[in-house]
C-alpha positions in Angstrom: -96.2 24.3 19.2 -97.1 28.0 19.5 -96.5 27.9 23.0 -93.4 26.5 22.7 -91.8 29.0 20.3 -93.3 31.7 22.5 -91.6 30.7 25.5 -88.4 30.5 23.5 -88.9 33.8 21.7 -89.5 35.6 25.8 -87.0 34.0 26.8 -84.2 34.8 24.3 -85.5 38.5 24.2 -85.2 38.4 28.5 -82.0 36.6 27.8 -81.0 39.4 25.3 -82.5 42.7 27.6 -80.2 41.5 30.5 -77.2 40.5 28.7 -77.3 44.3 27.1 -78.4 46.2 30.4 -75.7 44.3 32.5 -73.0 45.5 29.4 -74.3 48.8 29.8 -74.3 49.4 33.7 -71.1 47.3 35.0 -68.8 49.9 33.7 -70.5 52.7 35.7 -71.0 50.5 38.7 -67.4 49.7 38.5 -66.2 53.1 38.1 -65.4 54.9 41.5 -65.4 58.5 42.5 -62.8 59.9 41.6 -60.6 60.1 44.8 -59.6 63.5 47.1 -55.6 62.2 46.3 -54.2 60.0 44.1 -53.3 56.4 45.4 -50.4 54.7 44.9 -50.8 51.0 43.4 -50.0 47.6 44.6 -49.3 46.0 46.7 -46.6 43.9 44.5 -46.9 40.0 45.1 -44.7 37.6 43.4 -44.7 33.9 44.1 -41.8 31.9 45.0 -43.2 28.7 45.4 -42.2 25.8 47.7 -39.2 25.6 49.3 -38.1 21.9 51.1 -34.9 21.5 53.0 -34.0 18.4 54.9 -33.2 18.5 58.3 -30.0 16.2 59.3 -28.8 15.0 62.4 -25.9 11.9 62.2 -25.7 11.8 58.7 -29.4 11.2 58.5 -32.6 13.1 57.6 -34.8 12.8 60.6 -37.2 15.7 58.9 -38.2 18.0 56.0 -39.1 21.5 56.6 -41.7 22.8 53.9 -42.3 26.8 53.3 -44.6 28.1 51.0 -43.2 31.8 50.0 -45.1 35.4 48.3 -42.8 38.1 48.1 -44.0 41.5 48.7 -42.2 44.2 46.5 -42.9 48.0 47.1 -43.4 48.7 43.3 -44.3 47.4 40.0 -40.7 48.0 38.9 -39.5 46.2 42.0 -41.9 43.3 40.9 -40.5 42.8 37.8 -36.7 43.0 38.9 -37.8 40.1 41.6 -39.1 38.4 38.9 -36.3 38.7 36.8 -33.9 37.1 39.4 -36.3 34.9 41.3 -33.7 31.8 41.1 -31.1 33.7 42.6 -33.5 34.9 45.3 -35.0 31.9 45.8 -31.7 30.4 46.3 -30.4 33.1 48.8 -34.0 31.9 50.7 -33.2 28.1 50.6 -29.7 29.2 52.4 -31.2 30.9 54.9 -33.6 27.9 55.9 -30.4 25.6 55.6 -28.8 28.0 57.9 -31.8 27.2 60.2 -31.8 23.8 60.1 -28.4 23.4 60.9 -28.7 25.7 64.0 -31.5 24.1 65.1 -34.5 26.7 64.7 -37.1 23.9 64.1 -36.5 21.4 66.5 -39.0 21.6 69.0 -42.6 21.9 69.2 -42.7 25.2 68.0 -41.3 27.4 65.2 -41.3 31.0 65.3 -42.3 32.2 61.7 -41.4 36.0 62.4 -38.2 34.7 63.1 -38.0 32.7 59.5 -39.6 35.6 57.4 -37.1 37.9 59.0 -34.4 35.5 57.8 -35.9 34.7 54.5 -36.5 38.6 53.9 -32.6 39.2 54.7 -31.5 36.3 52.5 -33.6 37.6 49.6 -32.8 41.0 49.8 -29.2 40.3 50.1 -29.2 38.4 46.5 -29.7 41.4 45.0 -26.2 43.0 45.8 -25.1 44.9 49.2 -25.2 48.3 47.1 -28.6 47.7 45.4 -32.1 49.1 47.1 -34.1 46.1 48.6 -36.8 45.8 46.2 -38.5 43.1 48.8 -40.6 44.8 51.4 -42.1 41.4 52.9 -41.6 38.4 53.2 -45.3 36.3 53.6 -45.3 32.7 54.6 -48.1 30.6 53.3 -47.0 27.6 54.4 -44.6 26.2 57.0 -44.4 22.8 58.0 -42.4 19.7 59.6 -42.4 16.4 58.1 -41.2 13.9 60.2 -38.8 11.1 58.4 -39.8 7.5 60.1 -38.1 6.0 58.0 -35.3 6.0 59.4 
């Protein structure tokens, strides 16, 4: 029985020691040098989720085109405003990958996705108003892909 609560007794008190030496030394390990010139933050990402549009040809959907969207904003400030109107930009994106599928940008075996985040990126920006600064910087595609529709 000794043994027993001496085992428990070393191990709470090694238990204890690290728990209280790893509280005292992760804020000075995580603490860096102060740096030669101050650094701007971000980057800024906000996530716009999926986006599906149908592809049509004859009245019929023959395929879905899936995106998966972060937006890249150049500031904090610029990350909250595309928060703020993230329907209306995400709406402004969804025309932009209609505007695609209608002239035919993913038929084929290959997609160009510089091509779609340049178009997504323009569609975005321009939701927030011709005069207005583009508070997008990038457009980042996580995931674009074609689902066929066999049944047809």
């Amino acid at each position: 029985m000794k043994a027993v609560l001496l085992f428990a007794v070393a191990a709470a008190l090694a238990f204890a020691g690290g728990y209280g030496f790893g509280r005292i030394e992760a804020p000075q390990a995580a603490a860096p040098a102060a740096p030669a010139e101050p650094t701007a933050g971000g980057p800024y990402y906000v996530e716009a989720g999926q986006l599906v549009v149908p592809m049509l040809e004859r009245g019929r959907t023959t395929a879905f085109i899936l995106t998966q969207v972060t937006l890249e904003a150049s500031s904090a400030d610029d990350a909250l405003l595309v928060r703020r109107r993230l329907p209306h930009a995400r709406s402004a994106m969804l025309e932009s990958l209609f505007d695609l599928a209608g002239h035919g940008r993913f038929n084929g075996p290959a997609v160009d996705p510089q091509g779609v985040a340049t178009a997504l990126l323009a569609g975005a920006n321009g939701s927030f108003g011709r005069n207005s600064a583009q508070p997008i910087r990038a457009v980042l595609i996580d995931r674009l892909l074609r689902q066929d529709n066999t049944r047809l």
